[in-house]
Structures are given as structure tokens and as C-alpha cells.
C-alpha positions in Angstrom: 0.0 0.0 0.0 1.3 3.4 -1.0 2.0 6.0 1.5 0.0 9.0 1.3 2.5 11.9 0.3 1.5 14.8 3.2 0.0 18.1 1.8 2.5 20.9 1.5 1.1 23.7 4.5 0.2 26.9 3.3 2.6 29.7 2.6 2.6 32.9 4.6 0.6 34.8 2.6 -2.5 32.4 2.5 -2.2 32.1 6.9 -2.0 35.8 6.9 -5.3 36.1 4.5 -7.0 33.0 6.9 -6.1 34.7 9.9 -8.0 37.8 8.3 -10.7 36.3 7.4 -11.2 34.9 11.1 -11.2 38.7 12.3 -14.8 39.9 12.9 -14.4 43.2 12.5 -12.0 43.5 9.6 -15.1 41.1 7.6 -17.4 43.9 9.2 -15.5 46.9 7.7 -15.6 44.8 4.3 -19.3 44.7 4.6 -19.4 48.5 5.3 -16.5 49.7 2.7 -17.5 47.4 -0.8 -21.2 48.9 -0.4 -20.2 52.2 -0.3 -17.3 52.2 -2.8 -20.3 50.9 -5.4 -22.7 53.4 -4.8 -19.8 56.0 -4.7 -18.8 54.8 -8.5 -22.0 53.9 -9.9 -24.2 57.0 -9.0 -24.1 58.9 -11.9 -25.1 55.8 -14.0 -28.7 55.5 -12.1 -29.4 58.3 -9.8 -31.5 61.4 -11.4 -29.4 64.2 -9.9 -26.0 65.8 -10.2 -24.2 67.1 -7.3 -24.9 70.8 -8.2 -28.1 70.6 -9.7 -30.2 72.8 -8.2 -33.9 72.6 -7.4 -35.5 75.5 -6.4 -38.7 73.9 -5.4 -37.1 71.9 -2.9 -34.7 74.6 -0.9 -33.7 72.9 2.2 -36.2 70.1 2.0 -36.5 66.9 4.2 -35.9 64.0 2.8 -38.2 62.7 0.4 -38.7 59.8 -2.4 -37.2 62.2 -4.6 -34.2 63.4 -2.7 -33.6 60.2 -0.1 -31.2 62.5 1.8 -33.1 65.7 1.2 -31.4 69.1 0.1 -29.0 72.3 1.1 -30.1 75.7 1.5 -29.8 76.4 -2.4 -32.0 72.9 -3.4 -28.8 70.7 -4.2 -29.5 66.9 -3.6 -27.7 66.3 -0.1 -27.2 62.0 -1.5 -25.7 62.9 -4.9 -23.4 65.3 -2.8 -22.5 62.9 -0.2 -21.9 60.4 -3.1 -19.6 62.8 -5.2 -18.1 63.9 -1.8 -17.1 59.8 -0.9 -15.2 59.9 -4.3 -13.5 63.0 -4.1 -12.4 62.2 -0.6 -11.2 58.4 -1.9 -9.5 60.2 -4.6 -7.6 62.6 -2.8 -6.8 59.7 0.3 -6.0 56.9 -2.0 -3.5 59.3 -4.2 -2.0 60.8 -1.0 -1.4 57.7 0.1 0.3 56.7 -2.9 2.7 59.3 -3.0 3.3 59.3 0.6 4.1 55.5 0.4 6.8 55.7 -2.4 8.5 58.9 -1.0 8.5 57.1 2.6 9.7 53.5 0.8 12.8 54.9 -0.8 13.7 57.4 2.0 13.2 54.4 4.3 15.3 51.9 1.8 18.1 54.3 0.5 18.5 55.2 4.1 18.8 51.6 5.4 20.7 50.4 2.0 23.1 52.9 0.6 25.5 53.1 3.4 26.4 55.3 6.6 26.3 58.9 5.4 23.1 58.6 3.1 21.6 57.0 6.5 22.9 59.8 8.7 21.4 62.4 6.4 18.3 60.8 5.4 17.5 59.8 8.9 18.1 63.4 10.2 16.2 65.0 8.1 13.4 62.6 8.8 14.0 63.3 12.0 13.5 67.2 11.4 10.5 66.8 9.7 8.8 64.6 12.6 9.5 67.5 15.5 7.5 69.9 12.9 4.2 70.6 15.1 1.8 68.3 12.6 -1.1 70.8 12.9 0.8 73.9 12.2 2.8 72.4 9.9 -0.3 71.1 7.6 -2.0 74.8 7.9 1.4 76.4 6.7 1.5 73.5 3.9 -2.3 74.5 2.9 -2.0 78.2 2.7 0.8 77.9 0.4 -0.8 75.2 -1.6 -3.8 76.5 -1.9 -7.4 74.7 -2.4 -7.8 72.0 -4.6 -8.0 68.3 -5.7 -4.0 67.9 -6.2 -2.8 71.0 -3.8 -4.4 68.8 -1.0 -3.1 65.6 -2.0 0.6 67.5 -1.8 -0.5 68.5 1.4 -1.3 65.3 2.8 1.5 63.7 1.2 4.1 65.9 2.8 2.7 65.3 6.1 2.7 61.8 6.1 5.3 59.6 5.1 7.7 60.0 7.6 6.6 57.3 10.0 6.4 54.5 7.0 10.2 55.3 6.3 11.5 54.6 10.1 9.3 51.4 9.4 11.0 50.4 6.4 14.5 51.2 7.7 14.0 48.9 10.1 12.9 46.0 8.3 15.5 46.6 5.6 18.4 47.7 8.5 18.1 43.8 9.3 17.6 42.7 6.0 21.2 44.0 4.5 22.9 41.9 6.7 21.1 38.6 5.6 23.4 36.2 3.4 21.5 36.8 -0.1 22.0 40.5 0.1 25.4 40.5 1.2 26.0 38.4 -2.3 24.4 40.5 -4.2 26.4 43.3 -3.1 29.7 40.8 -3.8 28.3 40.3 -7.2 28.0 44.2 -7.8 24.5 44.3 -7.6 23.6 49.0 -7.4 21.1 50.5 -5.6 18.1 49.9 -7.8 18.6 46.2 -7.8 18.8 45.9 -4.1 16.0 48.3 -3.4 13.4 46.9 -5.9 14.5 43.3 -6.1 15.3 42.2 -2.5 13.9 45.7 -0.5 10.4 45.9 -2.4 9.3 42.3 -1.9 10.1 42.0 1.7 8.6 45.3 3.0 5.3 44.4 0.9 3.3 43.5 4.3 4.4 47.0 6.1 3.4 48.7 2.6 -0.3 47.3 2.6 -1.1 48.2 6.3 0.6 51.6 5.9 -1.5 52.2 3.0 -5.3 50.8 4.5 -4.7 52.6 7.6 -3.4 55.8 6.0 -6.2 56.2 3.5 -8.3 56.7 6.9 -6.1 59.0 8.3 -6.1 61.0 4.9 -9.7 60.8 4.7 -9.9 62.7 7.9 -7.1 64.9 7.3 -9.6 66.0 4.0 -12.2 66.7 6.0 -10.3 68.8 8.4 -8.7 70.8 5.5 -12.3 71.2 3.8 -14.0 72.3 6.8 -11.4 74.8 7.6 -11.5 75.7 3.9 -8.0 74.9 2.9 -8.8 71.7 0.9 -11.7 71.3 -1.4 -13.4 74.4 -2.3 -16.7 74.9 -3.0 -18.9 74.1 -5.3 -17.3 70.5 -5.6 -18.6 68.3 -2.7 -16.6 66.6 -0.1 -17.3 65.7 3.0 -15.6 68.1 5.3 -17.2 71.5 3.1 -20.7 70.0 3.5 -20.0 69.7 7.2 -18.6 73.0 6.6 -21.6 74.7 4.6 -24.1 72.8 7.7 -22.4 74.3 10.7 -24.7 77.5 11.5 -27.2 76.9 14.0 -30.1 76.9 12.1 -29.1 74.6 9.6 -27.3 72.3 12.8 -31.4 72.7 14.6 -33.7 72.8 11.6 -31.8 71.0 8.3 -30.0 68.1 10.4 -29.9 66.2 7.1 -27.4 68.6 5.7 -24.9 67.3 8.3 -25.9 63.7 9.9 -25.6 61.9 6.0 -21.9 63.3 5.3 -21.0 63.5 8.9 -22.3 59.6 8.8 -20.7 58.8 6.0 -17.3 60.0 6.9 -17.7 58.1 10.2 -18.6 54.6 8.9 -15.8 54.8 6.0 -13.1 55.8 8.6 -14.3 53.2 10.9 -14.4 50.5 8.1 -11.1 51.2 6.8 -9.6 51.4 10.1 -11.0 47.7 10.9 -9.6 46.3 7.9 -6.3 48.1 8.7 -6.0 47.0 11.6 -7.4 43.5 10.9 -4.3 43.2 8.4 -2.1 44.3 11.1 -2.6 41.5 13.0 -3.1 39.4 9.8 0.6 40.0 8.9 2.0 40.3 12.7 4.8 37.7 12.5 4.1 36.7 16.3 0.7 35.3 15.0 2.4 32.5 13.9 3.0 31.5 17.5 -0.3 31.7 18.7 
């Protein structure tokens, strides 16, 4: 009788995505996020108003079968807004967080990999940048900027990638001395190859929880911006200038809709994102394997 050759056990990657899938309330910020993110794409395809269409039959009306969210103080549906405001705001977080990510990934890399004086300087200067108060420093940032789509995903860019590159450091700080990259340098391997073939792949898992968890915090740092004025301006929606454009007392006593439906919607996304951030936190925590 033939012996039964044993399964090979799964790889990293598929105990990382099981361990995920076990966490309740990364599945529940799934549930919350995919929802949203279709209605947020697919509006204009199906829904009967435009964010600045304006009804002046309806000036700050309830809601009602023909506006499910109701309207502003100049007849604009409040649910196409909230909807265009969701993809602005996933716009400007999901490109900040792009450009944040590479600038902290080869600030991190070149400081861990290129040798003791590009690590001294890299490493102060990321240094300087962190003992910048954060609030002043984005206001300062904003002013000069200015409002916009792409001024406020500089903004937000600039602010954030410090932290992510004292993370990679460290990974790849213990990485250099491992005996593959030591032979690659024998073999006269440059910079490029040892940042994008051995740094890349190994700091992939720091990369995608940087990224989840920073598209909340940018999604907040919007909203801040907007309702200060400093980030979107009006007439295009986002969440922040509608909480912005609600924030007399009238409209916060008598026209609650103008602010519960974005002020809602910013919460659930943040909160969403956040649990799936943190669920592939502890998805990809190397002491989970112990456990």
C-alpha cells in the first residue's frame, strides 16, 4: 500500500489572509466599505441628480422619495453630494497615500541600503521633519498650496510619510545583513537592484497596512482641511465643506440632514477602513504564527 505523500502547508501569505478572514471586525469593515465604494462609483449611472443641480422647489427640503437624503439651503441633492463627496475624498486619500508610500519607501530603503552617510542624512532630516508641530505644519502647507484636488493631495503627502520610512528602515536595516543581500552586493549588484529586487518584496506586508490605515487618516485629514477651507473648495462636494456649509445653528437645529448623511458617511468609511487596517495588522503580525 502506498503512502500518502502529506499536503505541502500553506505559505505565509494564505495564513495571513486565513487569519483575516477569522477577524470579525475586519469582515465587518468589508461589509461597510465594498457597499459604499459601489454606490460612490456607480451614481451617476442610475441616480436622477448631479451634485450641483439645483432645485428650487425643494430649498432645504426633508428627505423625500425624490431626494432620499433631502437638500441644502440652495435645493442641491444632499445623497448625490454625499456620493460625489465619498469619491473625491477616496480620490484625494487613495493618491496621497500613494505618494506618501513611495516617497516614505525609498527614503526608508536608501537610508537603510546605501550606506552610513546617506543614513545619517536621510535619517536626520526625517527626523526634522517629525518634530514639525503636525497641525501647524499642515496649515502652513495649505496656505501655500492652496485649495484643490492635487494642492491637497501634496498636502497630505508631505505630512505623512515620515513614520512608513522609520518602518522600512527597520525592516531593511536587518535585512542587508542577511546572506543573499550580502551576495548580491559581492556580485555588484547597485542600488536599484537591491531596493526593488530584495527591499520591495520584503517590506510588501508593512506597505499594505501603511497604505489601508493611511487612506483613513487622509480621509480625515480632507475633511479637516475642507472644513477649515483649505482643501476642497466649493462648489465641488466633499465631506468636510458640507459639514462646513451645515455648521450655523439653524441649519445644525432645523436641516439636520445637511450634516448627519456626510457626517455619517465619513464616520462609517473611517471606521471601516480602520478595521480592515488593523485586521491586516494583526493578519501579517509575524508573532501570529506562535499563537
Amino acid at each position: 500500500m502506498l503512502a500518502r505523500t502529506p499536503s505541502p502547508s500553506p505559505g505565509p501569505t494564505a495564513r495571513a489572509l486565513h487569519r483575516f478572514g477569522h477577524n470579525r471586525a475586519a469582515i465587518f469593515g468589508l461589509c461597510a466599505i465594498v457597499p459604499m465604494l459601489m454606490l460612490i462609483l456607480s451614481y451617476p449611472l442610475w441616480w436622477t441628480f448631479r451634485p450641483n443641480d439645483i432645485d428650487l422647489l425643494a430649498m432645504n427640503s426633508s428627505p423625500t422619495a425624490t431626494h432620499w437624503f433631502g437638500t441644502d439651503g440652495v435645493g442641491r441633492d444632499v445623497f448625490a453630494r454625499v456620493l460625489e463627496g465619498g469619491r473625491i475624498s477616496l480620490l484625494v486619500a487613495v493618491a496621497s497615500t500613494i505618494v506618501s508610500a513611495t516617497i516614505g519607501f525609498l527614503v526608508g530603503a536608501i537610508s537603510a541600503l546605501a550606506g552610513r552617510w546617506a543614513d545619517a542624512v536621510t535619517m536626520r532630516f526625517v527626523d526634522l521633519v517629525m518634530t514639525l508641530p503636525p497641525v501647524i505644519f499642515l496649515l502652513v502647507l495649505a496656505s501655500i498650496a492652496g485649495t484643490g484636488i492635487w494642492p491637497t493631495v501634496l498636502v497630505i503627502s508631505l505630512l505623512s510619510w515620515p513614520l512608513l520610512s522609520r518602518m522600512i528602515r527597520s525592516r531593511l536595516l536587518e535585512l542587508r545583513e542577511r546572506d543573499f543581500v550580502v551576495a548580491s552586493r559581492g556580485m555588484g549588484a547597485g542600488l536599484a537592484h537591491l531596493l526593488f529586487r530584495h527591499g520591495l518584496p520584503n517590506s510588501i506586508d508593512i506597505l499594505v497596512v501603511y497604505a489601508t490605515l493611511q487612506i483613513a487618516n487622509a480621509i480625515l485629514l480632507e475633511a479637516g482641511l475642507s472644513f477649515l477651507g483649505l482643501g476642497i473648495a466649493p462648489p465641488a462636494a466633499s465631506w468636510g465643506n458640507m459639514l462646513n456649509a451645515a455648521r450655523s445653528t439653524a441649519v445644525l437645529e432645523q436641516f439636520p440632514w445637511q450634516w448627519l448623511f456626510p457626517g455619517g458617511a465619513l464616520v462609517l468609511a473611517v471606521l471601516a477602513i480602520n478595521f480592515i487596517g488593523d485586521g491586516l495588522r494583526d493578519a501579517f503580525d509575524p508573532r501570529a504564527e506562535l499563537n
